[in-house]
Structure formats: C-alpha cells, structure tokens
C-alpha positions as CSV (number, residue, x, y, z in Angstrom):
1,X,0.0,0.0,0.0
2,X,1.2,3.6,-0.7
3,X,1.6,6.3,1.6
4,X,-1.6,8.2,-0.8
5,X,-3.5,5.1,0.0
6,X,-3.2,4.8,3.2
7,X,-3.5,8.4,3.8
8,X,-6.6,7.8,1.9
9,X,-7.8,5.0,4.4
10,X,-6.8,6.7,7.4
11,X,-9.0,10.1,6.9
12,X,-11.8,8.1,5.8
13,X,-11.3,5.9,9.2
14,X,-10.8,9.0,11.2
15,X,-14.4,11.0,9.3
16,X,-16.8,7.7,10.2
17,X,-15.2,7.1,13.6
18,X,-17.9,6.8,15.7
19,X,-17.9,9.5,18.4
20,X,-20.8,9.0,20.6
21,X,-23.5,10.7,21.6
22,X,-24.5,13.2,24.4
23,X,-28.1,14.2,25.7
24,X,-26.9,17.7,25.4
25,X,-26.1,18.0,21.6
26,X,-29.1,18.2,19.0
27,X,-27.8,15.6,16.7
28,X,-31.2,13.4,17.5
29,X,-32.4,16.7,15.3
30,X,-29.7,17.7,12.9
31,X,-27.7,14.3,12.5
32,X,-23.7,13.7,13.4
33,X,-21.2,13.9,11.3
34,X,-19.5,10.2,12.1
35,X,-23.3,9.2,11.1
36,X,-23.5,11.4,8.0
37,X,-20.6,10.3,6.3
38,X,-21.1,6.8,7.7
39,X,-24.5,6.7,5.4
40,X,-22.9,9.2,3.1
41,X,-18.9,8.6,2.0
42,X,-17.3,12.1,2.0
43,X,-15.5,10.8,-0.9
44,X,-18.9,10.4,-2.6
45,X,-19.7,14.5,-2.0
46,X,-18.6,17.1,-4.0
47,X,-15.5,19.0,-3.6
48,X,-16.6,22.0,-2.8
49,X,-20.5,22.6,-1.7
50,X,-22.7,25.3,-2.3
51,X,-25.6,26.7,-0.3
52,X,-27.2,29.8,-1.2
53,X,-29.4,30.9,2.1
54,X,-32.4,32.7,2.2
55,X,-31.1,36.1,2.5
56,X,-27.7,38.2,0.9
57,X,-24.6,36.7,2.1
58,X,-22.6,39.2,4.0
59,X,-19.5,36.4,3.4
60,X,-18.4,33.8,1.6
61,X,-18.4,31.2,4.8
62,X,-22.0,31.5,4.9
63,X,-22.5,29.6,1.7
64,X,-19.5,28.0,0.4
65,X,-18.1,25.1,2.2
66,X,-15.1,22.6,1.0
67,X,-15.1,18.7,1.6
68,X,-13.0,18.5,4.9
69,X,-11.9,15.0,3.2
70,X,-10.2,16.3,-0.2
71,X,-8.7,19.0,1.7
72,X,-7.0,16.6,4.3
73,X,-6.3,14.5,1.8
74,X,-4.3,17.2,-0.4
75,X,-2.5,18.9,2.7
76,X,-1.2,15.4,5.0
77,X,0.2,12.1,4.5
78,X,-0.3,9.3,6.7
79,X,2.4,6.6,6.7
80,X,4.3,4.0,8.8
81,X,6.1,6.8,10.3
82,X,2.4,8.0,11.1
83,X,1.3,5.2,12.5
84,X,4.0,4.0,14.1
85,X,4.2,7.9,16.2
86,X,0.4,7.4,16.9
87,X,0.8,4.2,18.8
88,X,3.2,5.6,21.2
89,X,0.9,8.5,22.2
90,X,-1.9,6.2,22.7
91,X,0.1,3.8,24.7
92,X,1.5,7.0,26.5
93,X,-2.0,8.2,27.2
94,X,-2.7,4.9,28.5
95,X,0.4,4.4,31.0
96,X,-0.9,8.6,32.0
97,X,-4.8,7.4,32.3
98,X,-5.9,9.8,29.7
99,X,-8.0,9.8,26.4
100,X,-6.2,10.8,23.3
101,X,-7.7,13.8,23.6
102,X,-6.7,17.7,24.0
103,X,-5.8,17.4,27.3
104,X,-3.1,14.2,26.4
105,X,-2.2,16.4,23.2
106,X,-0.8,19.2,24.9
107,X,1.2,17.4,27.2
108,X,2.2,14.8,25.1
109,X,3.7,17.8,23.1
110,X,4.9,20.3,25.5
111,X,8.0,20.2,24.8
112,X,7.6,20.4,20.9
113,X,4.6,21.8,20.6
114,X,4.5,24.4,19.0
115,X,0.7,25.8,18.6
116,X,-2.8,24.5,19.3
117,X,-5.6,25.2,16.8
118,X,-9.4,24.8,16.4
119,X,-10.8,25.5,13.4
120,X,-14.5,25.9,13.3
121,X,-16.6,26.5,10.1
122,X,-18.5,29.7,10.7
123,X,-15.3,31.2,10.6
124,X,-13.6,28.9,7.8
125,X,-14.5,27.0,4.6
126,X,-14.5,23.4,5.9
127,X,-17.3,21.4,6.6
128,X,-16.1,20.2,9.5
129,X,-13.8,21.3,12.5
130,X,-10.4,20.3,13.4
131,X,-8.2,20.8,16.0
132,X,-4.5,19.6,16.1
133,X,-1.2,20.3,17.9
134,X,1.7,21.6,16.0
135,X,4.4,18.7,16.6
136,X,8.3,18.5,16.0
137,X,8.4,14.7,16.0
138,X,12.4,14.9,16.9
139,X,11.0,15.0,20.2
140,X,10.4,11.1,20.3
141,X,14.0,10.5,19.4
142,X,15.3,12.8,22.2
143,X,13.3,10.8,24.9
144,X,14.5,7.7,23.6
145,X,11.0,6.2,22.2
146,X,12.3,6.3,18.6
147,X,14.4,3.3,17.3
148,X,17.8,4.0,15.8
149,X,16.5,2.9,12.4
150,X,13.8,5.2,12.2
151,X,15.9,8.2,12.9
152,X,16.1,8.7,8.9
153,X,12.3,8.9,8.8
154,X,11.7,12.1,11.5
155,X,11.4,15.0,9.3
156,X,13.1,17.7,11.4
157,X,12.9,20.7,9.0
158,X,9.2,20.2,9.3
159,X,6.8,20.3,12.3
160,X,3.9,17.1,12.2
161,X,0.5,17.4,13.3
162,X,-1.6,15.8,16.1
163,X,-4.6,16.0,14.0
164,X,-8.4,15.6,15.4
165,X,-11.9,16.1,13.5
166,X,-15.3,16.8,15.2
167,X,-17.7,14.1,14.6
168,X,-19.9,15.3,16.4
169,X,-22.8,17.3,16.3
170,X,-22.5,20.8,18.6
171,X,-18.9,21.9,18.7
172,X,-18.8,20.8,22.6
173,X,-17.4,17.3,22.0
174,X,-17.6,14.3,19.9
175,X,-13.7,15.0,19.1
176,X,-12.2,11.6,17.3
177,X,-8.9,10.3,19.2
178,X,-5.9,12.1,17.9
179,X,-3.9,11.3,15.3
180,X,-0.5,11.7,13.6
181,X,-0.2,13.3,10.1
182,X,2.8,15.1,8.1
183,X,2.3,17.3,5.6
184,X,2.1,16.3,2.0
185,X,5.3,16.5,-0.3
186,X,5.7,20.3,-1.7
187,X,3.0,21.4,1.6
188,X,3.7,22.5,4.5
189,X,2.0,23.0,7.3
190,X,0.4,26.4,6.7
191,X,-2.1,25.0,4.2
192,X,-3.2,23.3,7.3
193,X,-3.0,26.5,9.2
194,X,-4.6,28.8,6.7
195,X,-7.1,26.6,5.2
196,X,-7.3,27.5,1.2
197,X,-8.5,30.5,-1.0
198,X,-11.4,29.6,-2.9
199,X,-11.6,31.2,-6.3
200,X,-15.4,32.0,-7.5
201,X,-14.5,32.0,-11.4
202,X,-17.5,32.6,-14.4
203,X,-15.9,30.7,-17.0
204,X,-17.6,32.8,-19.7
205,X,-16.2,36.1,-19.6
206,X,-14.1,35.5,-16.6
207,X,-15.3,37.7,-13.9
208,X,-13.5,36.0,-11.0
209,X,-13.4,36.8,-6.9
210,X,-11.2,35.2,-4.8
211,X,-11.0,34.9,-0.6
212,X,-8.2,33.4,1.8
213,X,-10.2,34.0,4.8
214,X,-13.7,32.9,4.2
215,X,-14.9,35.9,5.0
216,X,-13.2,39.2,2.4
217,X,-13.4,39.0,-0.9
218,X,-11.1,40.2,-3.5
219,X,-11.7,41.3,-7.3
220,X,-9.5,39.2,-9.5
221,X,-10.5,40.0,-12.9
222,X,-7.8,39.4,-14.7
223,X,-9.0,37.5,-17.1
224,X,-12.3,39.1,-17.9
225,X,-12.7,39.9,-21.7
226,X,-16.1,41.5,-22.6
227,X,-15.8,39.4,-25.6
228,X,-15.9,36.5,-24.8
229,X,-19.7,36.7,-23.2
230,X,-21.9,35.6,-26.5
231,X,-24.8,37.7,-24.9
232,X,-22.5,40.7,-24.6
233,X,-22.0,40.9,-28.6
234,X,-25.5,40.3,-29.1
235,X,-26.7,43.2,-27.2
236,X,-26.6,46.9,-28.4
237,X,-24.0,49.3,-27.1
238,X,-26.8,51.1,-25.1
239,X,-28.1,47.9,-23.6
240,X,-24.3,46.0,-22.6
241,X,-23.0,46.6,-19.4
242,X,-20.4,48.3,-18.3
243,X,-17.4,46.5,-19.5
244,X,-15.4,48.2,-16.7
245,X,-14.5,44.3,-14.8
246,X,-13.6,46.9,-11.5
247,X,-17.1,47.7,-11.1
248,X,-17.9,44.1,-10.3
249,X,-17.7,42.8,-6.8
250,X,-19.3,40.7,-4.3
251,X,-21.9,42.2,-3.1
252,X,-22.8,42.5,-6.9
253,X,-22.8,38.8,-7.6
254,X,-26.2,37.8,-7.9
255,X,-27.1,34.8,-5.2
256,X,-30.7,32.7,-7.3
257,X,-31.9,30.9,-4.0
258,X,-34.3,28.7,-6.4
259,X,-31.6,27.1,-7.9
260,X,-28.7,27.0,-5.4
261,X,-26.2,29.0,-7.8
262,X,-24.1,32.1,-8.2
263,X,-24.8,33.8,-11.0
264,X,-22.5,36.5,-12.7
265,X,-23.7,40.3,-12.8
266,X,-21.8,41.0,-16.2
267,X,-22.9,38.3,-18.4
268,X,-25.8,36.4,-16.1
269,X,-23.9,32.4,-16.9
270,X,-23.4,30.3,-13.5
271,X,-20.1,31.1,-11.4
272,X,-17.7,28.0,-10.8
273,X,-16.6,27.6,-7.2
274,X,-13.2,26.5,-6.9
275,X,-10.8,25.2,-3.9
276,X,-7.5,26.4,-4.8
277,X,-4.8,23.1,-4.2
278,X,-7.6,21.1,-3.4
279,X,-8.0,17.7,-5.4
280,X,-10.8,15.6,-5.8
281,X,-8.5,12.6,-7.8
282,X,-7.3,11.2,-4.2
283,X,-4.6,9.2,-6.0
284,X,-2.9,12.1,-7.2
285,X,-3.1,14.2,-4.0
286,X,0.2,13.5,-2.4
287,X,2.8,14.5,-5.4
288,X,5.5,12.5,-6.9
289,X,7.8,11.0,-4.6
C-alpha cells in the first residue's frame, strides 16, 4: 500500500469514527457527522458545496463550504512513520490514564509543541472542524522512544501534526482520538493553518473573486474579456453593461436561491466555485515521490 492510499484510508477511518453521543447536543435533530458520512462517504460528495441561504450573504463562509476529506487528503500524509508515532501517544495516554484527547495532546507535546488550533466552520471553509497540535516529531528521538533505524524517517525541517476532526454534532465534544499526520510533499504545514483561497470564477467572460479568509473578498479579474460573453456581442452598445470588470464585486454577484447557484452580474452564466490546491483525484493528492 502507498503512503496516498493509506492516507486515503486513514482520513476516511478518522471521518466515520464513531464518536458517541450526548443528551446535550441536537444531533437526534440535525444528525452527526460520524453518522452522516457513515450513510454518506465524504469521498462520494462534491469538492466543494454550495448553499445559497435565504437572505444576501454578508461572506463567503456563509454559503461555500469545502469537503474537509479532499482538503486533508491534499495537505497530510499518513504513513508508517504516522502510524507507528500514533501508537506511542496512545500507549503513552494509556500508562498517564488519559484519552487521546486535547488534554493528552498538549502534554504529550509540551516540549515540541509548537501551537494548538481549532478551526471551526462559521469562521472557515471546511465542513467540518479540526483541531490539532503543531508537533516536532524529533522530540520522540530525544526521549528515547524512537528506534535508531527510524531516525532517517523524522522529518526535522518540518513540524507534524496531532490532527483531530469533530464528529460530532455541537462543537462541545464528539472530538475523534488524535492522530498523527505530516504534511504532504511540496506542503507545509500552513495550508493546514490557513485553510485555502477559494476562487469563485464565471468561465464565460471571466469575472473572478477570490477569498483566503472565508470571510473578504477580492476582485480578480484578470482574465475578464467582454468578448468572450456571446450575450455581450448580441446586445446593443446602449443595452451591454459596463465593460469596466472593477465595477464588479461581491456584493454585486447575484445569489438565485431557487436554484442554489451564483450567478455572474456582467454576463448572467453560473459562477464556478473552486478550492485552490484542493484535489478531488485522491490518487494524485500527495505528489510525486
């Protein structure tokens, strides 16, 4: 098996472990996510989902989100190295009676860590939150828990991760056991970090937007040529629109509710959401090694 495939494996473990259930959360009402994408494969979903809401959308996080499973699966790598540094924080967190949880991650990597994060989807793109430690994996070595023959697999020049996804419902719990993941040849860690722009592209007359936040949006219209919009030719001068492209910007993009689509406000065809780096052919994902 190789390391794409079993990165592969490994997130689609991690997104259908089951994480329980609590009297407190509403996902009798709204569903879990272990449940969801135990019915429904993430794999099976589209890259990148939109949902147009019944009212203007102030940002782009309140109806764009991207498949947390592509986007894992184009930023980490999972691998015997992986798995073999998971086992020894879960046997760790068993000699320390903890869960491998947040509490076992932060001491487990006090001395490495670097950074704990918790990314939650109101304020990002994903469709589903994370949290993970920021790890420097030579810290095994210098306790002694990694074998001389594996010192050529630690990957000082950069730090792991300590990775965890919400399966749950409410963001109060429902947090899978943690795992270990590197980033993916030519990524580092601040994909992780930063999540992706998303590109919002009308492929014809190439009006295009673009955010790295989820939540401002840039004009990138670089590409626009009147010209290339049939309708626009057809039209009289008096009746085209203004062929200025800086005139165009969010708030102008027109949001049809009935049919779940962005539509362009120059030439009226469907915008094209895009995840910038983020791959739907999962056996391409990790490079060339």
């Amino acid at each position: 098996m190789d390391y794409q495939t079993e990165t592969t494996e490994k997130i689609k473990e991690i997104m259908t472990e089951n994480t329980g259930a609590h009297f407190l959360d509403s996902g009798s009402a709204h569903g879990r996510h272990w449940e969801r994408n135990q019915s429904k494969p993430p794999e099976e979903r589209p890259t990148v989902q939109l949902d147009i809401l019944d009212h203007d959308p102030v940002t782009p996080a309140e109806i764009i989100s991207v498949n947390t499973f592509y986007f894992l699966n184009s930023v980490l790598e999972y691998g015997p190295w992986a798995e073999k540094n998971t086992r020894w924080f879960h046997e760790w967190c068993e000699e320390h009676d903890l869960p491998p949880q947040l509490e076992a991650m932060r001491e487990y990597t006090q001395l490495r860590g670097i950074n704990t994060f918790n990314f939650d989807p109101p304020g990002g793109l994903l469709d589903q939150v994370l949290q993970f430690c920021m790890y420097e994996p030579l810290y095994g070595f210098e306790h002694g828990t990694l074998q001389e023959e594996d010192k050529c697999r630690v990957d000082t020049d950069r730090p792991w991760v300590l990775l965890q996804i919400h399966n749950g419902c409410d963001v109060r719990g429902g947090y899978t056991d943690a795992v270990f993941f590197k980033p993916a040849p030519y990524r580092d860690l601040s994909d992780l970090i930063r999540m992706m722009d998303v590109l919002m592209l009308c492929t014809e007359c190439g009006l295009s937007w673009y955010t790295d936040d989820a939540h401002h949006v840039y004009n990138d219209h670089g590409d626009f040529d009147p010209e290339l919009s049939e309708k626009y030719e057809q039209l009289s001068i008096v009746d085209r629109p203004d062929p200025d492209p800086d005139v165009y910007d969010w708030e102008d993009i027109i949001m049809d509710e009935e049919n779940n689509k962005m539509i362009c406000p120059f030439c009226y065809e469907e915008i094209t959401v895009h995840a910038a780096g983020v791959s739907n052919e999962t056996e391409n994902l990790a490079g060339v090694r």
